[in-house]
Every structure is written in C-alpha cells, then in structure tokens.
C-alpha positions as CSV (number, residue, x, y, z in Angstrom):
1,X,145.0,121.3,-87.9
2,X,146.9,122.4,-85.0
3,X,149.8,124.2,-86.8
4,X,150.6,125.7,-90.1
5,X,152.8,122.7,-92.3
6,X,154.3,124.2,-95.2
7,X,152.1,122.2,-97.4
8,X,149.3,124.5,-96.9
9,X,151.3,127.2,-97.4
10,X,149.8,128.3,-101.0
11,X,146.7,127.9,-99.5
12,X,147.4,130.9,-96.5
13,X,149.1,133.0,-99.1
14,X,145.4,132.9,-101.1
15,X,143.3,133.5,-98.1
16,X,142.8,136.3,-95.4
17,X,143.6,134.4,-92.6
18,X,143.7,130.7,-91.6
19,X,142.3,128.8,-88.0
20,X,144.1,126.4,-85.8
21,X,142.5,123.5,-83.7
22,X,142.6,124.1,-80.3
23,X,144.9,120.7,-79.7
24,X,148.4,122.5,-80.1
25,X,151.8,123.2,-78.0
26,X,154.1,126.3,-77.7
27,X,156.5,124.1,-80.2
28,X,153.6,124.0,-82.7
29,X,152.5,128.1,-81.9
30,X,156.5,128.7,-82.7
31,X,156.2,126.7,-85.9
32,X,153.1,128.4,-86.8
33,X,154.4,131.9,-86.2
34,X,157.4,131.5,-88.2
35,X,156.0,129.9,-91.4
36,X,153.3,132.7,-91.6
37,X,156.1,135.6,-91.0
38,X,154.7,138.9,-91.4
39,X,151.3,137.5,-91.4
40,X,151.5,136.1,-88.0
41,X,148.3,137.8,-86.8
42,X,146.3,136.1,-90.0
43,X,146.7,132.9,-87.8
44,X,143.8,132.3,-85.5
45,X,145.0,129.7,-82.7
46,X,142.0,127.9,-81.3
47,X,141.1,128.0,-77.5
48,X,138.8,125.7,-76.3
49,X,137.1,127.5,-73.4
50,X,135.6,123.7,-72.5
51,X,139.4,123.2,-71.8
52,X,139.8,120.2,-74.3
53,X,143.1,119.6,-75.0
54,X,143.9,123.1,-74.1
55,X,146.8,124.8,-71.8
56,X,144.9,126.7,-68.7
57,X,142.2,123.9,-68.8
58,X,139.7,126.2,-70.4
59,X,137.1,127.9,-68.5
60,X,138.2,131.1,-66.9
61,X,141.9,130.1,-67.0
62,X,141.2,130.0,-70.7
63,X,143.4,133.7,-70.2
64,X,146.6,130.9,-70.1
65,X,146.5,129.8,-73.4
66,X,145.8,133.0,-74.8
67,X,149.0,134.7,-73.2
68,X,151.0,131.8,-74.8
69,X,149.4,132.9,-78.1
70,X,149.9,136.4,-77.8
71,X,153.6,135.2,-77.1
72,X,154.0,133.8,-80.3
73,X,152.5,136.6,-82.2
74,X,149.2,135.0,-83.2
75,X,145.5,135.7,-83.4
76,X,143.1,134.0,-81.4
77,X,139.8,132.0,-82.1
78,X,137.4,131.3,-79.1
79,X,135.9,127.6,-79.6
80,X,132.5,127.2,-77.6
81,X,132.4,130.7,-75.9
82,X,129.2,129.6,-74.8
83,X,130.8,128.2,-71.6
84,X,129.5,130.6,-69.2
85,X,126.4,130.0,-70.0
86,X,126.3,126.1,-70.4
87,X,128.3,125.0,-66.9
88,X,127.6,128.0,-64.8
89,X,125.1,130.1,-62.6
90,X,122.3,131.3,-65.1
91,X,121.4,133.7,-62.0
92,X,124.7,135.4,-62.3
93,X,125.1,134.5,-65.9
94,X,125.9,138.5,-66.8
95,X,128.3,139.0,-63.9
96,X,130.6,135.8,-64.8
97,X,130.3,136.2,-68.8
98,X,132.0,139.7,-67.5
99,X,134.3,138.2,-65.2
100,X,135.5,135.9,-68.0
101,X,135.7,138.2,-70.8
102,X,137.4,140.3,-68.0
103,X,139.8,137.8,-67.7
104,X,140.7,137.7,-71.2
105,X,141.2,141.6,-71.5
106,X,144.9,142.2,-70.6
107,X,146.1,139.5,-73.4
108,X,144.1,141.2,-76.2
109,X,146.3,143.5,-78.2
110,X,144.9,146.0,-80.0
111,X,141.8,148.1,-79.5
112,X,139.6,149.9,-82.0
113,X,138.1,153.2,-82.2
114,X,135.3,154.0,-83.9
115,X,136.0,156.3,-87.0
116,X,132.6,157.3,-88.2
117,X,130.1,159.3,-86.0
118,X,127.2,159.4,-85.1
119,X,126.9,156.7,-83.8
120,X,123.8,154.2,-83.9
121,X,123.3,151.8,-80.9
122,X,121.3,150.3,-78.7
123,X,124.0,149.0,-76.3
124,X,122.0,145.6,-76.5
125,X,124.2,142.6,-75.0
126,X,121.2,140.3,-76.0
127,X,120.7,139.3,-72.4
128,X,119.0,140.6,-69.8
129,X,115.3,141.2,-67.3
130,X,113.0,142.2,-70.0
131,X,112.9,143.6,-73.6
132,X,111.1,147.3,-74.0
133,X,110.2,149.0,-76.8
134,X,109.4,152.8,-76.8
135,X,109.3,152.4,-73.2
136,X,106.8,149.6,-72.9
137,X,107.7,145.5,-71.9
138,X,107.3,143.4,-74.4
139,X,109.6,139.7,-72.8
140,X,112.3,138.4,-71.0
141,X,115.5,138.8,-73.1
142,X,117.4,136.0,-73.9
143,X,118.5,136.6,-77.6
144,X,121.9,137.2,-79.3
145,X,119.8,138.1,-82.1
146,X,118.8,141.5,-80.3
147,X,122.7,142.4,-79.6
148,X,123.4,146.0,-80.9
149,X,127.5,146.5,-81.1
C-alpha cells in the first residue's frame, strides 16, 4: 500500500505503527500524514534504495525521497539496504556503506542517547579484515550476526 486510505484506519489505531510501499508521491505522503494526525511518525514510508519506483532513483540519492518524507512528517523504512553491498565496490564496501548512510544523516530527525551505563559493546559493524578473539585471529569477517550496537 502506498498510502494510508481510511479504510484501514481501525487497523493503525490497533497497531504501533504501519509501513508504506515504496511506490508513492508527495500527494499520497500528504494524504498519509493527515489521516494518521498526531501519529504521523507511526507511518513508515518505504524507500527503495534499488530506486524502484522511487523519487531520487534510489542508491545514494536515496537522501531525496527521504527529505520529502521528512517533509510530510513521516517515518521512514529502508527497503533492500543491502545496495551497497550488491551493485558496488566490495573493496571499498565500508567506505561507501558510510558514504551512504552519510548521506542519509542530515534528514534523520531525532537522535538517541543512551540512558543506562555501563555500557557493554564491542563496536562490531559485522564487517571487516579479520575476526579476533582475546587477541588471537580466528576469520575474515563478513557477518551481520557479529554486529554489537
């Protein structure tokens, strides 16, 4: 669905958020926004970073459709953030997943502190030359399972 009709309206009210395809316009974001009112940011607007029927083309213009959501108010939901990774580089794949995550930053609204200390991490992005423990190399590291906050 690539806005909010009124017909699923009870549905929204009963649920903590809903997600939009990534197929929509600013006339269907304006829709969206007003029908969910104060719950604006419980709407999560798809953005295709494959650039499928999305404004900006995807990729790392994907920042274009974002600022048009954060126009209207709304959340956003990153469809196949995998991108990076699938069309581009895999020598540089750390520096451009950066550069597009980057790109993304000044269109992301709020920003969270943590509350509770200490904190517990090991920093892990889940990619990277080699995987040690207690100082010794155990692989190559290629694993979003290994990802630590």
């Amino acid at each position: 669905m690539f806005s909010m009709p009124l017909c699923h309206s009870m549905f929204f009210t009963a649920c903590d958020g809903i997600f939009l395809n990534y197929t929509w316009s600013d006339l269907t974001l304006a829709n969206s926004s007003h029908k969910a009112g104060t719950r604006r940011y419980d709407v999560f607007v798809g953005i295709d970073v494959f650039g499928r029927g999305c404004p900006g083309g995807g990729g790392f213009n994907s920042k274009e459709a974002l600022a048009k959501i954060k126009h209207h108010n709304l959340s956003a939901a990153l469809f196949a953030s995998g991108w990076v990774f699938e069309t581009q580089d895999k020598e540089k794949f750390t520096e451009l997943q950066d550069k597009f995550f980057e790109s993304l930053q000044p269109d992301c609204g709020q920003t969270y502190c943590l509350a509770d200390l200490p904190l517990s991490s090991s920093f892990c992005r889940g990619v990277g030359p080699r995987l040690c423990i207690s100082g010794k190399v155990k692989l190559s590291l290629q694993s979003a399972d290994h990802q630590s906050l």
